[in-house]
Each structure stands twice: as C-alpha cells, then as structure tokens.
C-alpha positions in Angstrom: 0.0 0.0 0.0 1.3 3.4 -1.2 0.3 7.0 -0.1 1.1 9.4 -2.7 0.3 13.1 -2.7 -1.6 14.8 -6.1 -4.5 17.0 -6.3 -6.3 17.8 -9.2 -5.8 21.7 -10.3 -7.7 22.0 -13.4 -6.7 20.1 -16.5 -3.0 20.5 -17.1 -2.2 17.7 -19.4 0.9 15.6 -20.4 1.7 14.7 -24.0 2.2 11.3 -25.9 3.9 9.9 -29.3 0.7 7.8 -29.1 -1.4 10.8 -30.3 0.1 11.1 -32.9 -1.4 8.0 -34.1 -5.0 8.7 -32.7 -4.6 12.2 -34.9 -5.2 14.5 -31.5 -2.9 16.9 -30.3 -0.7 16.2 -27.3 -2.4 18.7 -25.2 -5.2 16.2 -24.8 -4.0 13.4 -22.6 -5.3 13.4 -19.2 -3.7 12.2 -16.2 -5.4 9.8 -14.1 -4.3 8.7 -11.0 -5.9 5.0 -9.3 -5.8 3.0 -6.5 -5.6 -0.5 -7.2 -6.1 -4.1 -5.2 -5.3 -7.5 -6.2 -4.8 -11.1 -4.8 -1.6 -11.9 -6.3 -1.3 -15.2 -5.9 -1.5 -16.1 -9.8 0.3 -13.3 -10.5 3.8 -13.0 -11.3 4.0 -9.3 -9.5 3.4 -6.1 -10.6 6.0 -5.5 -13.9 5.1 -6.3 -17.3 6.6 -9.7 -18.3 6.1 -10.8 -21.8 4.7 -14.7 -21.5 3.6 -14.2 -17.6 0.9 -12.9 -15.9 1.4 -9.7 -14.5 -0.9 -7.3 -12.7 0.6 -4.3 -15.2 -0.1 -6.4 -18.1 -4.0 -7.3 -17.1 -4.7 -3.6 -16.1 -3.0 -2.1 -19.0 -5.0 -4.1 -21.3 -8.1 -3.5 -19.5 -7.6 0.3 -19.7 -7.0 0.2 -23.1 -9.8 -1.7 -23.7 -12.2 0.8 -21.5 -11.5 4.0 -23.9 -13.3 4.0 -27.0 -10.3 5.9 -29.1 -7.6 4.0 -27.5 -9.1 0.8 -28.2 -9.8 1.6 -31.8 -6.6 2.2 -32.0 -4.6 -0.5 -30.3 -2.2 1.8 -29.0 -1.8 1.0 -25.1 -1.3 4.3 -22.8 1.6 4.4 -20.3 1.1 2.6 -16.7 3.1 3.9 -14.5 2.8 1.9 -10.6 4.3 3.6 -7.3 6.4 -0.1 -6.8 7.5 -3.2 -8.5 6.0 -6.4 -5.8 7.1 -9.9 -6.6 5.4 -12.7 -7.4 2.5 -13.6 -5.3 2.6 -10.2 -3.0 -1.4 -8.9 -2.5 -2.1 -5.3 -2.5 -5.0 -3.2 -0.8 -4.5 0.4 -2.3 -1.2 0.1 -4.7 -0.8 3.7 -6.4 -0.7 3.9 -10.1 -0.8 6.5 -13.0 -1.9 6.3 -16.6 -2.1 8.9 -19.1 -5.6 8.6 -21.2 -7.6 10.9 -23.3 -10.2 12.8 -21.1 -13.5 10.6 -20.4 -16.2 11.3 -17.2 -14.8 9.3 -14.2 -17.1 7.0 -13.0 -17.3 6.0 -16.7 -13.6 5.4 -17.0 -14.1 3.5 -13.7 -16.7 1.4 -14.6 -15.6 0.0 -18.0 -12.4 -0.7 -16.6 -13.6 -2.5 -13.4 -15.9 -4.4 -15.9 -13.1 -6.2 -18.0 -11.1 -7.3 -14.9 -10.4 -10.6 -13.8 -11.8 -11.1 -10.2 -8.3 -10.8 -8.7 -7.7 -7.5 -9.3 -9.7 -4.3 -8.8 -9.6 -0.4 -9.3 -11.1 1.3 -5.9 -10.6 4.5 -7.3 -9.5 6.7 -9.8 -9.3 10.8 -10.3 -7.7 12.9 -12.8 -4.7 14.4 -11.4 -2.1 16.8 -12.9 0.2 15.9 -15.3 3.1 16.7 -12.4 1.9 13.8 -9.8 4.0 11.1 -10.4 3.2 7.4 -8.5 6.8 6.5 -7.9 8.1 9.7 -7.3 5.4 11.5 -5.5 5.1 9.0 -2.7 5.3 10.4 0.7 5.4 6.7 2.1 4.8 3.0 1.2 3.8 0.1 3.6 3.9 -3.5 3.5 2.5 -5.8 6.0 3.9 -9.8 6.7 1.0 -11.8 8.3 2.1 -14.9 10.1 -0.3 -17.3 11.9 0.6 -19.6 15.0 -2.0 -21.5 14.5 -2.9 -23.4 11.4 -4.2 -22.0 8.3 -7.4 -22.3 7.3 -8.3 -22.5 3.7 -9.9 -19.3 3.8 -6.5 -18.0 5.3 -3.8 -20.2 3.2 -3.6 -17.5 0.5 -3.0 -14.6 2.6 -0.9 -15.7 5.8 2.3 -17.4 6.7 1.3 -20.3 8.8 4.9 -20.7 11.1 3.9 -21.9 14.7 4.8 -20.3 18.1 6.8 -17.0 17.8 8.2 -15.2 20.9 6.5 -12.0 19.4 7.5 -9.7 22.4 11.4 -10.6 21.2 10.2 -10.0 17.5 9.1 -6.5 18.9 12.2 -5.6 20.4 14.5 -6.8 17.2 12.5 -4.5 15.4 13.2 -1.3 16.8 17.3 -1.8 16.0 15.6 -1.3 12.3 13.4 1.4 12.9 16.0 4.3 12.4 17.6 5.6 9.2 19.8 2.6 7.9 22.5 2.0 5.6 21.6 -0.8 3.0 24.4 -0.9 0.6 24.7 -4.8 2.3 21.2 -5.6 0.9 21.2 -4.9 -2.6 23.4 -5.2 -5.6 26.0 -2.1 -6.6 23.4 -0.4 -8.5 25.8 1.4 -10.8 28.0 -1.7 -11.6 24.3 -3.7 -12.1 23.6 -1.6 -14.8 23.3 -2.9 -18.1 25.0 -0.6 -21.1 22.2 1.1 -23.2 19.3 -0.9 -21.2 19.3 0.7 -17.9 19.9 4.0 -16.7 21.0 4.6 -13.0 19.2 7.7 -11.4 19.4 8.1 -8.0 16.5 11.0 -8.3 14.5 8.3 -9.7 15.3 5.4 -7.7 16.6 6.8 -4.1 19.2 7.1 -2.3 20.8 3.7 -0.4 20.0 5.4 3.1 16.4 4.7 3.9 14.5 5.6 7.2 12.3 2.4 8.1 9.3 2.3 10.8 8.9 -1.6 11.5 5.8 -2.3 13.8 4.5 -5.6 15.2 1.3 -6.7 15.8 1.1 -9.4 18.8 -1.9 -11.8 18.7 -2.9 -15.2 17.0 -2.3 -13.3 13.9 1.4 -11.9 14.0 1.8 -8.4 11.8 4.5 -6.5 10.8 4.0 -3.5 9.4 7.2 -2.0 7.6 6.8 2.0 6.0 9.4 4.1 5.0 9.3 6.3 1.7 11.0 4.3 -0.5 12.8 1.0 -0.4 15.2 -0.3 -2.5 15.1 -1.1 -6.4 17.2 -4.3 -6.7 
C-alpha cells in the first residue's frame, strides 16, 4: 500500500507519441491517478513480463480496452505503478498513474472494473495533474507480513504465513534496532556496476538514495503483523 500526494488543479495535461497515431494533439491526454487491489497469488508481481501474468499487463489491457479511441486504435497508454512487488505479494491500495484521453470518471471507472479478472480491482480513480507522479510523489509505502501460529485455514492459506509459536515480544524488540535511518548498501546489488549498457539507466533521483528511514511495527496476537513504512525501499 502506497500514499502518494496529487490533487487535481484544473486540466493540465501531459503529451504522448501515441497521439500522434490517434490524430489529437498532445495537449489532450489526461492524467489519471488509481488505487488498485489485487490477490496476487496467480500473478507473477506487478512489472510487465512478456509470457507471464502480470498485474501491469491485465490492467493495461483492460484500460485500453475501457476507452473507446484508445481501443480503436490498439495503441496502449503508459502505466506507471508507485512499486514493483514480486510474485505472489497482495495489494489493498497500490498507487498507479496512466495517461488517457479525457473521459467522465465513473465512466472510465466502470468499464475498466468491468473487464477485470476477479483478482484484481480499481477502488478509485481521479484525474490528477500531469506533475503527480506514483513512484516519485510517494510520501510513504507500507507493507504488512502476516504470520499465523496456529494453522491455516483455507480461507487464510492465501494470505498468511502459517509458522507456529513466535516469541512476538522478542520479535518486537528486534524490530526497533531497524526502525531508524539505515545503511543498505549490504542488501542490494552495486546499482551502478548492475547496470546494463544502453538498457538501464541509474538515477538516484528516480530510484533513491541507499540510506532509507524504516518504521517496523509488530502486531502481537494469533495473527502476528508486521508493518514496515518508510518512503522508499530499495530497487534491486
């Protein structure tokens, strides 16, 4: 789950090469920002992937499918999501933004929600200006770990860990050594050396610094959370 700040001031809109092929100017494309959920356990997460099931590939196809001139067309907008989540990983309110031409809302909202599969879902969606981003206007992102000391149920299996006794009070304490500003060059590959010549571009702007400021947070109960924010966490 992503917070993201963006409010709509009037329509300032961002342009497209894909215009050119709809024959409207550039001027035209509206900015929408959404708030998607999806079970993700037949999904290979969030980025496109060519011959696997992704949640970017299913709502991109979907939204171009909901816009009459798009459709027509068959040229796809940009989707742009606040995070990458790997295979499996659920979402209740991932941030996302896709450039379309203008259509009413609840229109928009309803065609698109009416070609999804049932494991994934728009809960809302707003135009926005063409300077909100949903990576880098993020003020924060969450993720949540559920484990179970009990069994699963089969209602449950899909959602929780199911790992026995934990001695959650020592879980707790471990977690506040984390919840400070931490250096995690030890946890991820040298992004610069990663890089691949003329396929990937290393931005720190874009991507973030190495340094991130965590909050971890447990939950104590039959059902263990922990609840990990911090603005951004790392790309590889």
């Amino acid at each position: 789950m992503a917070l993201a700040r963006g409010r709509f001031r009037g329509l300032r809109f961002a342009g497209s090469a894909v215009l050119a092929v709809l024959g409207v100017p550039s001027c035209a494309l509206q900015r929408w920002k959404m708030q998607v959920a999806y079970d993700g356990s037949s999904f290979y997460g969030w980025q496109h992937q060519e011959s696997r099931r992704s949640v970017h590939g299913v709502l991109l196809a979907a939204l171009t499918a909901s816009h009459p001139q798009h459709s027509a067309s068959r040229q796809r907008p940009k989707l742009v999501g606040c995070s990458r989540t790997d295979r499996g990983v659920h979402a209740e309110a991932q941030v996302a933004h896709c450039d379309l031409l203008p259509l009413e809302p609840s229109a928009l909202l309803q065609r698109v929600n009416r070609r999804l599969p049932g494991d994934v879902r728009v809960l809302a969606l707003e135009p926005v200006s063409n300077t909100f981003h949903a990576r880098k206007s993020a003020l924060r992102k969450c993720y949540r770990y559920d484990l179970l000391q009990t069994e699963a149920t089969p209602f449950q299996a899909r959602f929780v860990w199911s790992v026995g006794d934990l001695d959650v009070p020592l879980m707790a304490q471990a977690a506040q050594y984390l919840s400070e500003e931490l250096d995690c060059r030890c946890l991820t590959v040298r992004w610069r050396a990663s890089c691949r010549p003329g396929v990937d571009v290393y931005d720190e702007d874009y991507y973030g610094p190495i340094r991130k400021r965590l909050a971890i947070h447990v939950s104590e109960g039959e059902l263990v959370s922990i609840h990990v924010e911090s603005d951004a966490f790392l790309y590889r």
